[in-house]
LUMPA-136462 format. One record per residue (C-alpha): residue in one letter; z negated, x negated, y. Coordinates in steps of 0.05 Angstrom, whole numbers, always signed. Each point is the difference from the previous one (the first is absolute). Example, Ala and Ser with C-alpha at 12.3 -4.5 7.8 and 13.67 -1.06 7.14 Angstrom:
<atoms>
ATOM_a_-156_-246_-90
ATOM_s_+13_-27_+69
</atoms>
This chain:
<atoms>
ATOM_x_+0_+0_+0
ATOM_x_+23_-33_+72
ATOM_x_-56_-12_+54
ATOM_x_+22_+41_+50
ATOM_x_-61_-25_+51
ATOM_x_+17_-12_+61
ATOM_x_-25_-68_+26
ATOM_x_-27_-9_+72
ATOM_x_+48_-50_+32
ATOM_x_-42_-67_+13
ATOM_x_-22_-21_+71
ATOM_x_+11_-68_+38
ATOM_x_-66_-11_+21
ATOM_x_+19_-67_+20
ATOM_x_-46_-22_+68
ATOM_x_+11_-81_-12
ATOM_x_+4_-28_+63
ATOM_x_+66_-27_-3
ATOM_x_+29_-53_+57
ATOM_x_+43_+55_+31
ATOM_x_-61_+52_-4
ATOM_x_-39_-46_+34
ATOM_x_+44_-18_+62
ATOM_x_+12_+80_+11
ATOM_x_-76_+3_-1
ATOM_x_-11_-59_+52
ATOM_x_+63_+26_+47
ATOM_x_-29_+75_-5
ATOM_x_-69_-32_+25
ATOM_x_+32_-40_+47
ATOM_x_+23_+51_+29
ATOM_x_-57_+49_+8
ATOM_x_-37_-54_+28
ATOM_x_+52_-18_+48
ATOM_x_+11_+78_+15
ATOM_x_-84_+8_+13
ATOM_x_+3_-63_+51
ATOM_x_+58_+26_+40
ATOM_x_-37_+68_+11
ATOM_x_-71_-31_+9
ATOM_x_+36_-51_+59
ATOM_x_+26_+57_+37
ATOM_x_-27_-8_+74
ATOM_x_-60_+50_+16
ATOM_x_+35_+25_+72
ATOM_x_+70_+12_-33
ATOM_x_-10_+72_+11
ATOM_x_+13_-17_+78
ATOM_x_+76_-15_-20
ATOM_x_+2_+82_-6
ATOM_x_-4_+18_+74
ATOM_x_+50_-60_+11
ATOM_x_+54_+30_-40
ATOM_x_-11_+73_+29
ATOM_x_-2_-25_+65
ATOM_x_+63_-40_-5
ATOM_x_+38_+62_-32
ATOM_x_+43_+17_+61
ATOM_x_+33_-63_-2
ATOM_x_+7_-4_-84
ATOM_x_+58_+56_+2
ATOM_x_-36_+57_-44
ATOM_x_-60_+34_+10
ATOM_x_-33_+0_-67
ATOM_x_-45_-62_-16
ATOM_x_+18_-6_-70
ATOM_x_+70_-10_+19
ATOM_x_-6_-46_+59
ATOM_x_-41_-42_-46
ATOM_x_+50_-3_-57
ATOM_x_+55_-5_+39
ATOM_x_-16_-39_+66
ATOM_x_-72_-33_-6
ATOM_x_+10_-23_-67
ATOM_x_+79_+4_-17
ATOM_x_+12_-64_-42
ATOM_x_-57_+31_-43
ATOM_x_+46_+69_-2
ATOM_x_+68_-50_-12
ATOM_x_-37_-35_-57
ATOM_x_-12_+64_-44
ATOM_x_+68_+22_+12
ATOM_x_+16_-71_-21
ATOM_x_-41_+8_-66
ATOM_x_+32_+65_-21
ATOM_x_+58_-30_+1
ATOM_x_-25_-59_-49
ATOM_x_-35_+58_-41
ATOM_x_+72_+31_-14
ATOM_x_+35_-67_-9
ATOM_x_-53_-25_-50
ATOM_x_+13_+69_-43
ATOM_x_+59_-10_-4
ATOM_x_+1_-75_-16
ATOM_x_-39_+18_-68
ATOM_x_+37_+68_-8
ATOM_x_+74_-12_+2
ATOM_x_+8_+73_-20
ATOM_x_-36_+71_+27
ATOM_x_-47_+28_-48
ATOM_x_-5_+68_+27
ATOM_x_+72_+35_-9
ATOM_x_-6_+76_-5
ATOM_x_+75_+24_-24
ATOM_x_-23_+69_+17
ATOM_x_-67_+44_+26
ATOM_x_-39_+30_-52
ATOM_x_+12_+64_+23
ATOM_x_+50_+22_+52
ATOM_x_-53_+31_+38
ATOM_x_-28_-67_+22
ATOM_x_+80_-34_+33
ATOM_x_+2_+74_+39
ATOM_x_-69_-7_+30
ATOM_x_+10_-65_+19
ATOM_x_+70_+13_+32
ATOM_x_-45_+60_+36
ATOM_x_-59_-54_+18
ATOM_x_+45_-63_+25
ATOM_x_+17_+26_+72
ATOM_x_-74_+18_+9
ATOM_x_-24_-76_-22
ATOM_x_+50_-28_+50
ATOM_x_-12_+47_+54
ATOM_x_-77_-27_-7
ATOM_x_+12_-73_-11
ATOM_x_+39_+4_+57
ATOM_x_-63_+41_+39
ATOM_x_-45_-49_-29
ATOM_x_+42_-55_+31
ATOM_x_-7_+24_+79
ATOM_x_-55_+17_-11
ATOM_x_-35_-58_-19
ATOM_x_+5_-19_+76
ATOM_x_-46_+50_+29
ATOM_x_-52_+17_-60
ATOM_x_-4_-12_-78
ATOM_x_+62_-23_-36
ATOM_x_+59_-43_+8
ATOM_x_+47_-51_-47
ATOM_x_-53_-2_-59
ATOM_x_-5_+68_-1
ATOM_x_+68_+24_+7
ATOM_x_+15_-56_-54
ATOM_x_-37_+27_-44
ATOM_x_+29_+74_+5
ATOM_x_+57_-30_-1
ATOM_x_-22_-39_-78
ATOM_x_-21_+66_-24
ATOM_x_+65_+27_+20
ATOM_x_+41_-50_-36
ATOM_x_-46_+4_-57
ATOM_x_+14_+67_-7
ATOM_x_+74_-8_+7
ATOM_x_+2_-50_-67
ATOM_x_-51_+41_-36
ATOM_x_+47_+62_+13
ATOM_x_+66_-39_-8
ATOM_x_+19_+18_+66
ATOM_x_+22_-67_+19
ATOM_x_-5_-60_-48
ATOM_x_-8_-78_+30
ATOM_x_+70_-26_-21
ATOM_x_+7_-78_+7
ATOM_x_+79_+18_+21
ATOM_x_-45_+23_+76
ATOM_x_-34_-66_-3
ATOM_x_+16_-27_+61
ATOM_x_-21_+70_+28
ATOM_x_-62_+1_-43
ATOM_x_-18_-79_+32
ATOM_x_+16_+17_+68
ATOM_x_-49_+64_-1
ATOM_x_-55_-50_-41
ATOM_x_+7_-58_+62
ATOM_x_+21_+48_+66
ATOM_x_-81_+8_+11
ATOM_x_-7_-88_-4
ATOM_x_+61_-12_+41
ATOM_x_-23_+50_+60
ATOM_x_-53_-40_-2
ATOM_x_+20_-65_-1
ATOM_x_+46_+16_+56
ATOM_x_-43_+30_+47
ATOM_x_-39_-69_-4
ATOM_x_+65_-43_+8
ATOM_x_+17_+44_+62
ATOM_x_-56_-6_+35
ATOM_x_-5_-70_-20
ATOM_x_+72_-10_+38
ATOM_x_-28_+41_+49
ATOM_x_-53_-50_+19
ATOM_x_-52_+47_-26
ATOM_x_-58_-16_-55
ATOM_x_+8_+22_-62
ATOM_x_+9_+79_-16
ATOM_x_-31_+1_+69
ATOM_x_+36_+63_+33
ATOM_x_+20_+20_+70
ATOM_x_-45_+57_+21
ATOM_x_+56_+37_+23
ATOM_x_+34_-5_-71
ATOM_x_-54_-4_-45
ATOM_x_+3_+71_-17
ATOM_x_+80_+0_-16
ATOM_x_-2_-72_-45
ATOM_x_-61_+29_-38
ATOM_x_+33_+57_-21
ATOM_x_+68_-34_-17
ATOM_x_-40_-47_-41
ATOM_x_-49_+53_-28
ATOM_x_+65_+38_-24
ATOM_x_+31_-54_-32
ATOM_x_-65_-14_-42
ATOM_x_-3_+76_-14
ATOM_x_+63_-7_-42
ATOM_x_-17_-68_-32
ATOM_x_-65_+21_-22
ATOM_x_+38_+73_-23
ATOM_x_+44_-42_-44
ATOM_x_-47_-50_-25
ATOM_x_-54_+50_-27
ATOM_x_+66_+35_-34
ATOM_x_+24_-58_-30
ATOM_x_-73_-21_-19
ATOM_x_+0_+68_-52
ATOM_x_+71_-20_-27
ATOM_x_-36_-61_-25
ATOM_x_+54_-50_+7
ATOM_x_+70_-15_+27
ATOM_x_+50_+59_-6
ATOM_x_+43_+12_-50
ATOM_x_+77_+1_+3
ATOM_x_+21_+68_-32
ATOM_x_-46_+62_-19
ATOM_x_-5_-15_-72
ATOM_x_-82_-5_-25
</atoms>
């Protein structure tokens, strides 16, 4: 008669401290160390810096504090997170030469009509987002990510699939938010300004030119970041 028990599959219980283990371990403490210092070092009267940047609002182009700081205070900060979305997308795609998510068809046709129905709506509020990040809450970030959720829903619908025959399209959308950047701070460089150091008088109109131009690169990156990989070439899974 067969043994039809079923045996419970066996563990790796394995906690040797292995060379590689043990460099993860002294990098992770490293780290929190190194993270605790920086926020213990912080200067007691930093909160004075507050009234600073409220009082020099009129001359930062937008009226919302949040945005003045991302975008005029502290730009190069704002131009180096653009900068690492960028590197986020390029890295996927350096270990995924091919897109892991590729949805043929919806489950249900329900799902490709509603989001037909929804897509207006999501650029109508990205767009809202976008202006009004100038005044009160919101801006690029925001309308980015509206934007992600939008493309996410367009692949997960098979609306519109990444194909790598738009590539050039696709790039250009990924590195439009960088390269407003980066020349804003040329031009005013040439200009003999400082760097990403506006004009008062147009502040407002090269924050939002920039702001829009990240709005679609971060849009395109969180869509491509679901594909999981560089496009493929023809719809076939």
């Amino acid at each position: 008669m067969r043994d039809l028990r079923v045996r419970e599959p066996q563990r790796d219980d394995d906690t040797t401290m292995t060379p590689s283990r043990f460099i993860i371990l002294v990098l992770t403490v490293l780290m929190v160390v190194g993270l605790a210092l920086a926020a213990l070092s912080f200067p007691t009267d930093s909160a004075r810096l507050a009234p600073l940047a409220i009082e020099a609002l009129p001359q930062s182009g937008v009226l919302n504090p949040v945005t003045a700081v991302l975008l005029n205070y502290r730009g190069y900060d704002t131009l180096l997170e653009v900068a690492v979305l960028l590197l986020a997308i390029l890295g996927i795609w350096a270990i995924a030469p091919q897109a892991r998510v590729w949805i043929r068809r919806p489950d249900t046709p329900v799902l490709a009509a509603f989001v037909r129905l929804l897509l207006p709506i999501m650029v109508v509020v990205a767009g809202y987002l976008l202006w009004l990040g100038a005044d009160a809450p919101g801006g690029a970030f925001q309308g980015g990510a509206v934007l992600g959720a939008m493309g996410v829903l367009w692949v997960s619908a098979a609306v519109w699939l990444p194909n790598a025959r738009r590539g050039n399209l696709l790039r250009l959308l990924l590195g439009i938010g960088l390269a407003a950047f980066i020349t804003a701070a040329v031009a005013l460089l040439l200009a003999g300004g400082s760097l990403l150091e506006y004009p008062p008088g147009q502040a407002k109109t090269i924050i939002l030119i920039i702001e829009s131009a990240a709005m679609f690169s971060i849009g395109a990156t969180l869509t491509l970041l679901f594909v999981g990989g560089f496009p493929r070439r023809s719809a076939a899974p």
